[in-house]
MOPAC internal coordinates of N, CA, C and O (Angstrom, degrees):
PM7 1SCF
backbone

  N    0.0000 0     0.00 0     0.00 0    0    0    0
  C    1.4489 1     0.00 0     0.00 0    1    0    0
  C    1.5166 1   109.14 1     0.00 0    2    1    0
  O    1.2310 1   120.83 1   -50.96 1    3    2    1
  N    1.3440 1   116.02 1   129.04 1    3    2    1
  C    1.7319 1   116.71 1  -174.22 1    5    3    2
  C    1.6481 1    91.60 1   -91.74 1    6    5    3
  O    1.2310 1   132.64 1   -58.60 1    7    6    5
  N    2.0805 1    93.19 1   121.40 1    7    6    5
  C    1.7434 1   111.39 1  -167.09 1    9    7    6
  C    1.9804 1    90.39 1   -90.51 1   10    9    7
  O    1.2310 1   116.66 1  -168.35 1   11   10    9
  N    1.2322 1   123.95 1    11.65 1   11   10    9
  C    1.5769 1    83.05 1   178.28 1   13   11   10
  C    1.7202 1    83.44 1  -132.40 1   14   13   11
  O    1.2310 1   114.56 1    -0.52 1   15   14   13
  N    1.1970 1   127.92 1   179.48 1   15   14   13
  C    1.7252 1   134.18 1  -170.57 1   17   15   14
  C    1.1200 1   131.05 1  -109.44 1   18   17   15
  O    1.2310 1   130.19 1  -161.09 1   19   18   17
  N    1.5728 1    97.95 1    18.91 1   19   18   17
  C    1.6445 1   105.97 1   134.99 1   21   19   18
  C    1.5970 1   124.87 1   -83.45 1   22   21   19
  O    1.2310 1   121.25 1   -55.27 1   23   22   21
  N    1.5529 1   115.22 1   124.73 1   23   22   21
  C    0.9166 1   126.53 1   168.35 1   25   23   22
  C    1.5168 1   130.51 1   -80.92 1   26   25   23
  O    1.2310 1   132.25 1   -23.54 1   27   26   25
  N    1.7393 1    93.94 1   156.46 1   27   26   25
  C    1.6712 1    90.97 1  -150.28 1   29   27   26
  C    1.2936 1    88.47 1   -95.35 1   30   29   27
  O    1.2310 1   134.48 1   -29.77 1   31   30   29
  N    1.7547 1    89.60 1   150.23 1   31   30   29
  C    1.8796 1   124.29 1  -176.92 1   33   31   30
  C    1.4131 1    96.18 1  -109.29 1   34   33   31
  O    1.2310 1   131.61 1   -19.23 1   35   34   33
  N    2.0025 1    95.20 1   160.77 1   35   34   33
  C    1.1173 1    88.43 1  -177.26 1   37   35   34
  C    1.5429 1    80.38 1  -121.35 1   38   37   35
  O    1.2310 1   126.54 1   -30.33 1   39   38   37
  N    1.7072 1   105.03 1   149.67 1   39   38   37
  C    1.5701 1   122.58 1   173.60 1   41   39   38
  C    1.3662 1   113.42 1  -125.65 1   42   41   39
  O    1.2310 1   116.74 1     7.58 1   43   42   41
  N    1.4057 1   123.81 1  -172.42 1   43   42   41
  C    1.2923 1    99.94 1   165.30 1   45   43   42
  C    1.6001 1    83.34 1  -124.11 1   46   45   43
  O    1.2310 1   136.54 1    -4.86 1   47   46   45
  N    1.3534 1    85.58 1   175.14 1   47   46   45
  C    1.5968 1    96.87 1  -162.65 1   49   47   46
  C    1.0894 1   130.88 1   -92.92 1   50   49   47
  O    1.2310 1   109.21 1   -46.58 1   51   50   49
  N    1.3303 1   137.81 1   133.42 1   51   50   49
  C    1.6064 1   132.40 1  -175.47 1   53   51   50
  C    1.4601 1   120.46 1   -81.48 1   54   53   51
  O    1.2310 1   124.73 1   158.79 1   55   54   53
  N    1.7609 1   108.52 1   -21.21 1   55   54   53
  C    1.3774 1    90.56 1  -175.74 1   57   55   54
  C    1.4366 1    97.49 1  -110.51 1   58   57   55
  O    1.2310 1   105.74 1   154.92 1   59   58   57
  N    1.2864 1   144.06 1   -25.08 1   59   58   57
  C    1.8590 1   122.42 1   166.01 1   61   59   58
  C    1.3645 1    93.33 1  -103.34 1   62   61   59
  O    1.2310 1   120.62 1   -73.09 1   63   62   61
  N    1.6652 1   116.42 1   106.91 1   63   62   61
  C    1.2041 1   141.63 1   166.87 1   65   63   62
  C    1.0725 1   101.45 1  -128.00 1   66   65   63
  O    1.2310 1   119.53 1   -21.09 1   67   66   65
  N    1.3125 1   118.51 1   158.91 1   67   66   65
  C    1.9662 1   131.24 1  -179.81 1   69   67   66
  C    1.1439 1    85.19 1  -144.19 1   70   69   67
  O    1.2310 1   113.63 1   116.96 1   71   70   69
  N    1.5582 1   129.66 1   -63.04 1   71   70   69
  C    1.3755 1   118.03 1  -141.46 1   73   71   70
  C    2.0706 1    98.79 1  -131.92 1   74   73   71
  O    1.2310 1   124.82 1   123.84 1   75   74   73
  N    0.7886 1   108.34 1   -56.16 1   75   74   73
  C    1.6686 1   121.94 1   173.72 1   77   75   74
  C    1.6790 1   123.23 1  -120.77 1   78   77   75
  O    1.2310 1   129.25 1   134.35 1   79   78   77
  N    1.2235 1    99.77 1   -45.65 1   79   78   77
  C    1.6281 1   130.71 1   154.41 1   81   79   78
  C    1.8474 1    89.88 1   111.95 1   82   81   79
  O    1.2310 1   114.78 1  -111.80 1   83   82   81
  N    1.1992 1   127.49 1    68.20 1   83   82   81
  C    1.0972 1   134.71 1   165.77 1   85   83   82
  C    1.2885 1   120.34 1   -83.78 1   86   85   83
  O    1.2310 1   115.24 1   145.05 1   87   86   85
  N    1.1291 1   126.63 1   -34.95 1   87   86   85
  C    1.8792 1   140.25 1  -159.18 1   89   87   86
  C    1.9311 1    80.92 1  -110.58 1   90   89   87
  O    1.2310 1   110.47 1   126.94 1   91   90   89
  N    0.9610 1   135.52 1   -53.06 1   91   90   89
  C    1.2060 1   134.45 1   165.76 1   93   91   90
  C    1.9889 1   134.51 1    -8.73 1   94   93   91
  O    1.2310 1   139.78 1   104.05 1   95   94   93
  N    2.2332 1    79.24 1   -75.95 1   95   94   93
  C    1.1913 1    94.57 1   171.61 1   97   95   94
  C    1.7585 1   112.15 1   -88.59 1   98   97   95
  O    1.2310 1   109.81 1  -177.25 1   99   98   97
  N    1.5295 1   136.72 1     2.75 1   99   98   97
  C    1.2657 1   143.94 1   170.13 1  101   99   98
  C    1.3872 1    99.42 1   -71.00 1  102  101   99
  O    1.2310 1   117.73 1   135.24 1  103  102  101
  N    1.7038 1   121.94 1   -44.76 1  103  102  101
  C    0.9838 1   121.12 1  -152.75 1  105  103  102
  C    1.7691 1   110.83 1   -86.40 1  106  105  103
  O    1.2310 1   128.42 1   145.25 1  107  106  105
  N    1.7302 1   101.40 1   -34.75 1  107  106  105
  C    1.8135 1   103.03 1   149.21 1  109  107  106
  C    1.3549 1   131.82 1   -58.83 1  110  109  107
  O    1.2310 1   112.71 1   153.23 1  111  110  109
  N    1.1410 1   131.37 1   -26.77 1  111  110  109
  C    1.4908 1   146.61 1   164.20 1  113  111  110
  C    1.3286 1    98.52 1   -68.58 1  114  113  111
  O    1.2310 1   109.50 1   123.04 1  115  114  113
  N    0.9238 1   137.30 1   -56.96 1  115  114  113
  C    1.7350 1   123.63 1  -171.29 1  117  115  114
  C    1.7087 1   103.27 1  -106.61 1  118  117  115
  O    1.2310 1   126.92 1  -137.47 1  119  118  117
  N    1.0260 1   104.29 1    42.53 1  119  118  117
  C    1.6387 1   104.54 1  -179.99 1  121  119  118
  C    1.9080 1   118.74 1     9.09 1  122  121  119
  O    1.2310 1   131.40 1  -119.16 1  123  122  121
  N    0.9794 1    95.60 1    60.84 1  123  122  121
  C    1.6595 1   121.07 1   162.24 1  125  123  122
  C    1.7775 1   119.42 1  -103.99 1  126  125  123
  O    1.2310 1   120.14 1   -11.84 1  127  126  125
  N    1.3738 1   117.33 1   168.16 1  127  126  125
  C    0.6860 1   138.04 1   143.61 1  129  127  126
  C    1.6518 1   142.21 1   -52.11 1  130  129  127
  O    1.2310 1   126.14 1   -75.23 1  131  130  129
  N    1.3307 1   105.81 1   104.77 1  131  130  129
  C    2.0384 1    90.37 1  -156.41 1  133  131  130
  C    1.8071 1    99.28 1   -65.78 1  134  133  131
  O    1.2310 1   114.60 1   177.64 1  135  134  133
  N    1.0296 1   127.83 1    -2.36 1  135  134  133
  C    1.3818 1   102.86 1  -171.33 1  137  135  134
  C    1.8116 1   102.88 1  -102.48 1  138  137  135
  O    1.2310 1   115.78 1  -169.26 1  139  138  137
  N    1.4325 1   125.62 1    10.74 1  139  138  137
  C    1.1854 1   148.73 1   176.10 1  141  139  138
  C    1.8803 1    95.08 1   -88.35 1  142  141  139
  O    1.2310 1   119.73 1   125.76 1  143  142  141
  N    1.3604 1   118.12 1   -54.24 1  143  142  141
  C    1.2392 1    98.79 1  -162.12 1  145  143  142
  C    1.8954 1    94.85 1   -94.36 1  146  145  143
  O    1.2310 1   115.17 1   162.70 1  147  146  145
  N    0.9779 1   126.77 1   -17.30 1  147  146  145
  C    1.6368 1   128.77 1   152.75 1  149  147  146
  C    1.3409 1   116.90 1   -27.93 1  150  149  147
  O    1.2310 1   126.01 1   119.59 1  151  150  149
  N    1.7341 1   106.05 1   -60.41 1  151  150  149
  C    1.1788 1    99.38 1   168.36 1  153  151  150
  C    1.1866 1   145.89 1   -84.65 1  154  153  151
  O    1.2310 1   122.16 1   179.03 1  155  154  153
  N    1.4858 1   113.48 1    -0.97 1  155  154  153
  C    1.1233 1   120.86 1   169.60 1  157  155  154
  C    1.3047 1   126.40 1  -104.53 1  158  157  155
  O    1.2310 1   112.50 1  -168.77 1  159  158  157
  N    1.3919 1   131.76 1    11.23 1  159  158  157
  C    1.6617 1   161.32 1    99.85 1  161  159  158
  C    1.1753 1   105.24 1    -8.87 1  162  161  159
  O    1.2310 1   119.43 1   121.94 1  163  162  161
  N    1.2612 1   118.69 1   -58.06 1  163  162  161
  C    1.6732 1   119.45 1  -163.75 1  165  163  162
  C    1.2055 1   128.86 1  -107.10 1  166  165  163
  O    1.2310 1   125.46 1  -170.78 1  167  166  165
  N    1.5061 1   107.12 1     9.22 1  167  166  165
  C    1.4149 1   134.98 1  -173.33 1  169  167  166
  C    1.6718 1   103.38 1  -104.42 1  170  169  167
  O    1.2310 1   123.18 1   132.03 1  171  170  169
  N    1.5249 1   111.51 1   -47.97 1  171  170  169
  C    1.2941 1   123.72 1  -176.52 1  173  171  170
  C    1.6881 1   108.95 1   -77.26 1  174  173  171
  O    1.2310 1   118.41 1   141.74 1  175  174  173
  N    1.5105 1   120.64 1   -38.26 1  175  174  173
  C    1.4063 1   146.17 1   167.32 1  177  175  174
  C    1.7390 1   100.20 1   -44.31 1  178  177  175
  O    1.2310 1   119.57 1   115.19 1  179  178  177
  N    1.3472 1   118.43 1   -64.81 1  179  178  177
  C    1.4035 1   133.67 1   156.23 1  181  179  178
  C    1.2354 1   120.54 1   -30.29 1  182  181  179
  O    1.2310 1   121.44 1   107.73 1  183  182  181
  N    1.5098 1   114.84 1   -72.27 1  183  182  181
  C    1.2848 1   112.38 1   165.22 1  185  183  182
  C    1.6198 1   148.82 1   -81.50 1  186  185  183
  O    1.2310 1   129.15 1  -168.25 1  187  186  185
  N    1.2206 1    99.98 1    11.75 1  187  186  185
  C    1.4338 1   116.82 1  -154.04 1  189  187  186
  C    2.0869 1    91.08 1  -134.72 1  190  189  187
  O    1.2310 1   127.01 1  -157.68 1  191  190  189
  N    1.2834 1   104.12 1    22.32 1  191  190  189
  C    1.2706 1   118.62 1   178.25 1  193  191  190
  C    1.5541 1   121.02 1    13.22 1  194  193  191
  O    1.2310 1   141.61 1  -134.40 1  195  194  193
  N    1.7297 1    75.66 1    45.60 1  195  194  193
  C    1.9353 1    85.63 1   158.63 1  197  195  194
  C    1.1956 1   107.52 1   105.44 1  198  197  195
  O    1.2310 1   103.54 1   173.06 1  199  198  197
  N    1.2048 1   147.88 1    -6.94 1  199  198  197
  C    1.6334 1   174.33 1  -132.47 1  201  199  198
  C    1.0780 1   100.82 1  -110.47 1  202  201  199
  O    1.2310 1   116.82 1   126.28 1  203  202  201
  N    1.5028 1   123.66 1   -53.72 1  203  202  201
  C    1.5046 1   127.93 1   178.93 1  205  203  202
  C    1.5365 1   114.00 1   -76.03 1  206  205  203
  O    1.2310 1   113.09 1   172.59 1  207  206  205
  N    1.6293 1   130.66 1    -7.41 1  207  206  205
  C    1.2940 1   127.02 1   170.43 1  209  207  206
  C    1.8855 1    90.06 1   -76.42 1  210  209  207
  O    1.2310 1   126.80 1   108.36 1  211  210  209
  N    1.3495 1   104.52 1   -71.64 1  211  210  209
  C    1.6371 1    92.42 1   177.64 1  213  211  210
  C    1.3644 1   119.05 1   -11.95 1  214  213  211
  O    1.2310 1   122.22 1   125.44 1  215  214  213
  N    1.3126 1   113.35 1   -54.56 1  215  214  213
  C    1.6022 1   113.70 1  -151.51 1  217  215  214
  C    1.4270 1    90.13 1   -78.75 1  218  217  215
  O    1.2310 1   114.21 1   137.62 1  219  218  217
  N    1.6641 1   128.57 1   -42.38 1  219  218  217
  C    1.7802 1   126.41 1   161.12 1  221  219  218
  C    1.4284 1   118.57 1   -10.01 1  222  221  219
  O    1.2310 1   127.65 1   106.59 1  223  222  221
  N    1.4797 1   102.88 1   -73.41 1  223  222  221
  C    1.5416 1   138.80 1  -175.89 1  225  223  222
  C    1.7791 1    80.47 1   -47.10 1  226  225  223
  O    1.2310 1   121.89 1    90.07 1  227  226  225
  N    1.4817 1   113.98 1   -89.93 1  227  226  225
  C    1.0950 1   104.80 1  -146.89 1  229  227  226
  C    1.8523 1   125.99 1   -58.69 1  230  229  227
  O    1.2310 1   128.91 1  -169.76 1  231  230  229
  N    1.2658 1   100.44 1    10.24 1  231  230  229
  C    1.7632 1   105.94 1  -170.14 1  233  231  230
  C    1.4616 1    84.55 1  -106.98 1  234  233  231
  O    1.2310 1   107.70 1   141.52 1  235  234  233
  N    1.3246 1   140.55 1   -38.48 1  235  234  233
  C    1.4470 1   164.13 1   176.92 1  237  235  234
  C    1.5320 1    95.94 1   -20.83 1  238  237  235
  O    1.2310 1   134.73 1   119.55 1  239  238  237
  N    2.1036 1    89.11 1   -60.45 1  239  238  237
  C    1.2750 1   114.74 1  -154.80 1  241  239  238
  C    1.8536 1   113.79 1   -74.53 1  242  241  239
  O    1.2310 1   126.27 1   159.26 1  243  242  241
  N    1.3636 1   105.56 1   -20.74 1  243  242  241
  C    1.6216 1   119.02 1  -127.69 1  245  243  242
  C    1.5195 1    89.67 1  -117.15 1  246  245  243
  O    1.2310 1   123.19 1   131.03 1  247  246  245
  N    1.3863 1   111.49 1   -48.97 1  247  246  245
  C    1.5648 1   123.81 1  -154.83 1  249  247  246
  C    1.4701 1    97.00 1   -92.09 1  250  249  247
  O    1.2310 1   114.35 1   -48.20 1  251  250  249
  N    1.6439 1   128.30 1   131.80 1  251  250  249
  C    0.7744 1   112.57 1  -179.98 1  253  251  250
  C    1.9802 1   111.60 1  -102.31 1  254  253  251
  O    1.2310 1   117.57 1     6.02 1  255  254  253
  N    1.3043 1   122.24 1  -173.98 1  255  254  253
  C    1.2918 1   109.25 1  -148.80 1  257  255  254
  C    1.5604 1    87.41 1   -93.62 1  258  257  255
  O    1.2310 1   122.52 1    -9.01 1  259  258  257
  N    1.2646 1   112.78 1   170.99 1  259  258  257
  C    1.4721 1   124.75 1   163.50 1  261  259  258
  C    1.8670 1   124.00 1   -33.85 1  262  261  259
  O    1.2310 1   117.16 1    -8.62 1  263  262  261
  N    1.0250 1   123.01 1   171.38 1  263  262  261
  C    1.3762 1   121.32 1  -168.95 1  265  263  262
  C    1.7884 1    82.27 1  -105.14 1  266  265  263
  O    1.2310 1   112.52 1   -22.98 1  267  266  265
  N    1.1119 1   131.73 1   157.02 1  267  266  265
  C    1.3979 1   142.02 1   157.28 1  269  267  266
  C    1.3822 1   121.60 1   -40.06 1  270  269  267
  O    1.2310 1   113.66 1   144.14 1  271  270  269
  N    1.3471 1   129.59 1   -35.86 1  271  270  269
  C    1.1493 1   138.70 1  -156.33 1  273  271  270
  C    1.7469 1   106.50 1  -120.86 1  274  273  271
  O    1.2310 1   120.45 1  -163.45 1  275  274  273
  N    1.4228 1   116.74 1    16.55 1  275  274  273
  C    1.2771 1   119.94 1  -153.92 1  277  275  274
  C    1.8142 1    93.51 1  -114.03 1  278  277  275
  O    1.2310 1   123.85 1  -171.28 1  279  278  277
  N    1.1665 1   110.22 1     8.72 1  279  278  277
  C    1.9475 1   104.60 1  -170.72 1  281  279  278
  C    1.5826 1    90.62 1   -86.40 1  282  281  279
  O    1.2310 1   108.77 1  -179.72 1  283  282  281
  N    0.9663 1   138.63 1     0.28 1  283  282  281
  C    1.8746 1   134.26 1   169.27 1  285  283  282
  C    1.5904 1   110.50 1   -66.27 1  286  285  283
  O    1.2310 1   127.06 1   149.29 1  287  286  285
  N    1.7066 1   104.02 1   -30.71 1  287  286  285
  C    1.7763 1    95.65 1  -177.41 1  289  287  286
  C    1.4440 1    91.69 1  -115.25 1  290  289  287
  O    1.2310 1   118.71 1  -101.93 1  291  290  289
  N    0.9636 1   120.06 1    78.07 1  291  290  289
  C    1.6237 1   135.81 1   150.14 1  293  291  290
  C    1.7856 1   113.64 1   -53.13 1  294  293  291
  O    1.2310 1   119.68 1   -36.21 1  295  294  293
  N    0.9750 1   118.21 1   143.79 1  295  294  293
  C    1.8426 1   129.50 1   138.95 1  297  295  294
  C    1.8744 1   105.48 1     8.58 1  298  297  295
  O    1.2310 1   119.83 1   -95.02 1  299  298  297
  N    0.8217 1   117.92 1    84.98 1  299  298  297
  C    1.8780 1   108.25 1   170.88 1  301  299  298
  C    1.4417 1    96.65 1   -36.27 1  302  301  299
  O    1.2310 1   134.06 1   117.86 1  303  302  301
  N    1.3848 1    90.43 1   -62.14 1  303  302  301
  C    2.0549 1    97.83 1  -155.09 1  305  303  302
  C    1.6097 1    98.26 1   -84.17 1  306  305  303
  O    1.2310 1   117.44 1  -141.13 1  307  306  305
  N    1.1821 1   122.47 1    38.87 1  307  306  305
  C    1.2425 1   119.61 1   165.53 1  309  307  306
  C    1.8016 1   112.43 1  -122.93 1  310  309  307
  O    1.2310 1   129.85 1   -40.10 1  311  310  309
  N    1.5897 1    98.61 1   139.90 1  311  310  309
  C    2.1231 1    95.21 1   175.05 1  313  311  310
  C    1.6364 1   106.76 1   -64.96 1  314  313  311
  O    1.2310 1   125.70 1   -36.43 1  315  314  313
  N    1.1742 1   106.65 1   143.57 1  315  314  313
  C    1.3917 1   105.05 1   160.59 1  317  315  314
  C    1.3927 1   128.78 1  -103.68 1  318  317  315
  O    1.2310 1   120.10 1   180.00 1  319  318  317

């Protein structure tokens, strides 16, 4: 539960990025593991015959990137 009343944004992420940092910053927003939602990007991408790169592109397009000063609230369940 987020204790102070700013509400949480979604960005993509600057510090677990590979490619844009989409699965990155999904994976700070839902406090996961980025290589959990990687794979399940590329599983659905797989099965969804390519549909799920679209939807890549379009978060790519949509989401804007992290604020500069925002790599302190990283991934819980991620190493730093």
């Amino acid at each position: 539960m987020n204790t102070s009343n700013v509400p949480k944004r979604l960005y993509r992420s600057r510090k677990w990025r590979m490619i844009a940092g989409v699965c990155g910053g999904l994976a700070e927003y839902f406090n996961l593991d980025p290589a959990w939602i990687r794979i399940i990007f590329i599983l659905l991408a797989l099965l969804g015959l390519g549909t799920f790169i679209i939807v890549y592109m379009i978060f790519w397009l949509i989401v804007p990137n992290a604020p500069e000063d925002s790599s302190s609230h990283g991934c819980p369940n991620c190493k730093t």
